[in-house]
MIDOSE-1310 file (N, C-alpha, C; in nm, 2 decimals, decimal comma, always signed):
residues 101
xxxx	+0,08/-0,12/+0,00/+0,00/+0,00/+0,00/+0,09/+0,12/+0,00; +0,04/+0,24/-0,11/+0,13/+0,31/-0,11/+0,14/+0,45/+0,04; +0,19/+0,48/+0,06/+0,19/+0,61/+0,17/+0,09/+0,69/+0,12; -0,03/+0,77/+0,16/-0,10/+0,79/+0,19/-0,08/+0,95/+0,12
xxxx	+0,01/+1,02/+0,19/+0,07/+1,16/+0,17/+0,07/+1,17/+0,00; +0,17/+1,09/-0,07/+0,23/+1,03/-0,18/+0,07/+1,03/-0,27; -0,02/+0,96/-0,26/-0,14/+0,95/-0,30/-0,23/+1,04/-0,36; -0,21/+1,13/-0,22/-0,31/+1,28/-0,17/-0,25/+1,39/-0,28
xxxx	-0,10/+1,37/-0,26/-0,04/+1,45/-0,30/-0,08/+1,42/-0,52; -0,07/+1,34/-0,49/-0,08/+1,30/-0,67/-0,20/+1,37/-0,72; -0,29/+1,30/-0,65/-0,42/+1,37/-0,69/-0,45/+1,48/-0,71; -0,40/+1,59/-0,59/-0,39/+1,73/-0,59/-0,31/+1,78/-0,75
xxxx	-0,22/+1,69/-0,72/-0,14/+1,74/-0,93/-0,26/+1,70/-1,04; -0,35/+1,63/-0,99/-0,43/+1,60/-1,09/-0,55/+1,69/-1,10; -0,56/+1,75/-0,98/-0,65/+1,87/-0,99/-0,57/+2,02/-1,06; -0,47/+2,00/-1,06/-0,46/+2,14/-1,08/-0,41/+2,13/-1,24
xxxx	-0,33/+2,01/-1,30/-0,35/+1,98/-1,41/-0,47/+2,02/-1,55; -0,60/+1,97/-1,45/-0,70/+1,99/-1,52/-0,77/+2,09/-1,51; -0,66/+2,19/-1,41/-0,76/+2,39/-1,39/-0,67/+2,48/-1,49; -0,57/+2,41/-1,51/-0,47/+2,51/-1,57/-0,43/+2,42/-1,72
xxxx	-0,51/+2,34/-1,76/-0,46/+2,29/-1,89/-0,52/+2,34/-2,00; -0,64/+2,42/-2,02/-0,67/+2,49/-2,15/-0,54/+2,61/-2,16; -0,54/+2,68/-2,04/-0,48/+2,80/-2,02/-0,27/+2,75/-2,07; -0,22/+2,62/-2,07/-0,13/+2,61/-2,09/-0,12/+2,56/-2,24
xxxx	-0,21/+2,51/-2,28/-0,24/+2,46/-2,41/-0,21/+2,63/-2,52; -0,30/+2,71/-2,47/-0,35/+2,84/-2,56/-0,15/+2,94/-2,52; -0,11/+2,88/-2,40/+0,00/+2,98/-2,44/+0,12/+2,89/-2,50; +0,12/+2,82/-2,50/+0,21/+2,69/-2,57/+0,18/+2,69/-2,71
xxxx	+0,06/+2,70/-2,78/+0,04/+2,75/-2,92/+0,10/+2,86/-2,98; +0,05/+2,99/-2,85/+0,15/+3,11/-2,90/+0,29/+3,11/-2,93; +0,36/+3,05/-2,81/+0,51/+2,99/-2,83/+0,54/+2,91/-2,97; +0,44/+2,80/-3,01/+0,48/+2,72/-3,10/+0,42/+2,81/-3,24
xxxx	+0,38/+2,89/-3,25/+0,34/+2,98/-3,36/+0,39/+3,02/-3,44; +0,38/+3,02/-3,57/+0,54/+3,11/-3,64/+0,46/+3,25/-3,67; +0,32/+3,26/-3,68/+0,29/+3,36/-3,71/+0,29/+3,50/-3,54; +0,28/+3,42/-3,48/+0,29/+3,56/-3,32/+0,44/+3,61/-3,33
xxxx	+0,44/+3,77/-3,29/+0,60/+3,79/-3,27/+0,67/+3,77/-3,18; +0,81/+3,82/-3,20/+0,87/+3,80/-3,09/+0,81/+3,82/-2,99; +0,79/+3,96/-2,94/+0,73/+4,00/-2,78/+0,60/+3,88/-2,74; +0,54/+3,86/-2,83/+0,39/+3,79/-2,79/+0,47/+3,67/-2,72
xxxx	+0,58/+3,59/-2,78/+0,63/+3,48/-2,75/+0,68/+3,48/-2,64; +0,77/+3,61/-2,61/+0,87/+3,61/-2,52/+0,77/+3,65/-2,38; +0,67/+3,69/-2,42/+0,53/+3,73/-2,26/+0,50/+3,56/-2,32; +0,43/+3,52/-2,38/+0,37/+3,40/-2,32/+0,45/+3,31/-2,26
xxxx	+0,58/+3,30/-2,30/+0,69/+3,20/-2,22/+0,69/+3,27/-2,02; +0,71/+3,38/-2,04/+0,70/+3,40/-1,91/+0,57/+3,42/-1,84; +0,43/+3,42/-1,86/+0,31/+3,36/-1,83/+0,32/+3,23/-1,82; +0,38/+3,14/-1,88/+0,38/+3,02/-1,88/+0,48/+2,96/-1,77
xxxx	+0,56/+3,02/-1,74/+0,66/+2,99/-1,59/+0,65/+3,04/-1,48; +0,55/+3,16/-1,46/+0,49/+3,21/-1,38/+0,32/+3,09/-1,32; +0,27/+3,01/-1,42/+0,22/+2,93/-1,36/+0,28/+2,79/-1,27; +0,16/+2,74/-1,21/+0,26/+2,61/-1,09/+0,33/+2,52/-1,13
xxxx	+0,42/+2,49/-1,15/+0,50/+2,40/-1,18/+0,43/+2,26/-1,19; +0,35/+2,24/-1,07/+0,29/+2,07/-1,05/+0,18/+2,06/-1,15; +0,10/+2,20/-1,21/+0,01/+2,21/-1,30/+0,07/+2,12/-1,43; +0,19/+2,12/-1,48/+0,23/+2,04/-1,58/+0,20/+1,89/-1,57
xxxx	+0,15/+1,85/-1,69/+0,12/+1,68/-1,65/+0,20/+1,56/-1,66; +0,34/+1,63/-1,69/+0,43/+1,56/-1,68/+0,45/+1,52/-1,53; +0,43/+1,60/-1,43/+0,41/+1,58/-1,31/+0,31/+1,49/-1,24; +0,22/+1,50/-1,30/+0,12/+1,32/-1,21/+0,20/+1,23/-1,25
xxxx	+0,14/+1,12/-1,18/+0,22/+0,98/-1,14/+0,06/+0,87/-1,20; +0,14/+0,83/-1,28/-0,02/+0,67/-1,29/+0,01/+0,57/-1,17; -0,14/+0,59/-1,11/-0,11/+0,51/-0,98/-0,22/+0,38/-0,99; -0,22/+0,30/-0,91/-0,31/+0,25/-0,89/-0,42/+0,24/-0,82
xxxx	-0,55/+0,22/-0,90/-0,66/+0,27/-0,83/-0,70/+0,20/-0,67; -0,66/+0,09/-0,64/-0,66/+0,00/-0,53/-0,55/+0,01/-0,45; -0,43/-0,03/-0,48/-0,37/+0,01/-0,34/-0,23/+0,13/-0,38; -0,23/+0,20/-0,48/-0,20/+0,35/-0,50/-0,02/+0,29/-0,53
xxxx	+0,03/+0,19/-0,58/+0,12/+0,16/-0,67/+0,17/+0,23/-0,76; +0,28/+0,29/-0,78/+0,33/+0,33/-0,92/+0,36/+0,29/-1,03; +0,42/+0,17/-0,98/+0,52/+0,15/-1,14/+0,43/-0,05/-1,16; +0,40/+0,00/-1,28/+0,33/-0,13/-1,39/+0,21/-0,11/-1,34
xxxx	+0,12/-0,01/-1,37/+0,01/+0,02/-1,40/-0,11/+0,02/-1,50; -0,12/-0,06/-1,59/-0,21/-0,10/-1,70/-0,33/+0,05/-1,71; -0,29/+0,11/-1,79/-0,37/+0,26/-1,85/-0,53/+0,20/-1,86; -0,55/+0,09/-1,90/-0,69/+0,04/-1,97/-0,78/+0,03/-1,84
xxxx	-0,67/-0,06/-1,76/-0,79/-0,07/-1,62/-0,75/+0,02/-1,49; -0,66/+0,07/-1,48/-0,59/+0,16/-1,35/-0,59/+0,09/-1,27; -0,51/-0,02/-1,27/-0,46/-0,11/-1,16/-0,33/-0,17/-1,26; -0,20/-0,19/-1,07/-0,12/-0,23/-1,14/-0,11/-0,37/-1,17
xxxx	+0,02/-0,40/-1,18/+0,01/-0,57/-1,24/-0,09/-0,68/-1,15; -0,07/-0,64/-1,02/-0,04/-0,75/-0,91/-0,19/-0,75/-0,87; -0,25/-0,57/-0,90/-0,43/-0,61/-0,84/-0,47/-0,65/-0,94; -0,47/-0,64/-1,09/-0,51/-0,64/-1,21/-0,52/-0,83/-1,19
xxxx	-0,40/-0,95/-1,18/-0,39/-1,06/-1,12/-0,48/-1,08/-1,04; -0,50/-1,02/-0,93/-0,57/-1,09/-0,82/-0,71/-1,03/-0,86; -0,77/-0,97/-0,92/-0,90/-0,92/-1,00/-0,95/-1,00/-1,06; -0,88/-1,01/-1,14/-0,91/-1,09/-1,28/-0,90/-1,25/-1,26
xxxx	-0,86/-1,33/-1,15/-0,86/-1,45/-1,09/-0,97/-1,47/-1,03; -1,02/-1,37/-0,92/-1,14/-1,35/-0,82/-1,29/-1,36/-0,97; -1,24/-1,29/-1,12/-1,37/-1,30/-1,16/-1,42/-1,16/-1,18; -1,36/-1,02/-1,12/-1,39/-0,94/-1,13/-1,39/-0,81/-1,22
xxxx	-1,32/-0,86/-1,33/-1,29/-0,79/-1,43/-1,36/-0,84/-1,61; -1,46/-0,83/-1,62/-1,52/-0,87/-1,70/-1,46/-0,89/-1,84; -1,45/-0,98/-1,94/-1,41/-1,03/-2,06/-1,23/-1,06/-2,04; -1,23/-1,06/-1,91/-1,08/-1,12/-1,90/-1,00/-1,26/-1,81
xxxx	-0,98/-1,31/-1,89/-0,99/-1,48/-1,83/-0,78/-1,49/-1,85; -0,73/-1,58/-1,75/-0,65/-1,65/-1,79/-0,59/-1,75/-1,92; -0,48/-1,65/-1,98/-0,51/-1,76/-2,07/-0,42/-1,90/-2,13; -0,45/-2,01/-2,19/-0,37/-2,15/-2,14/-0,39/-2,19/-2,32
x	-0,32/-2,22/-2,33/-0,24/-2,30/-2,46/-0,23/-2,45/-2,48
């Protein structure tokens, strides 16, 4: 089970992710623009580092939705390897069976 703090804290990046992502999207265009000028560019780069650092989503963590795991987390179901096994054995994961050769 992961620490609890660790968890809390993830989430919180995942909120602020999704308050500040139109707004990083629209100045990130200006920057990647060929048509804005210099100055438009050189203000939206610095609007853009003047926002939170943790708002970037390169900063969340894919966790797992059961006991809050980082690493080998399956995107499809949000669980990592080890609940995704013990789910899918129990029966609880619909259209997914063991499979044998």
């Amino acid at each position: 089970m992961a620490r609890k703090g660790l968890v809390e804290s993830n989430n919180r990046k995942k909120r602020l992710v999704e308050q500040d992502k139109q707004k990083r999207e629209r100045l990130k265009d200006i920057i990647r623009s060929k048509t804005s000028t210099l100055e438009q560019r050189f203000e939206a780069v610095l609007k853009l580092s003047k926002l939170p650092r943790n708002g970037s989503a390169v900063r969340v963590r894919s966790r797992c939705v059961l006991t809050g795991r980082p690493r080998a987390v399956y995107r499809m179901f949000g669980l990592s390897r080890i609940a995704f096994r013990e789910e899918a054995l129990r029966g609880h994961l619909p259209g997914v069976k063991k499979s044998s050769w």
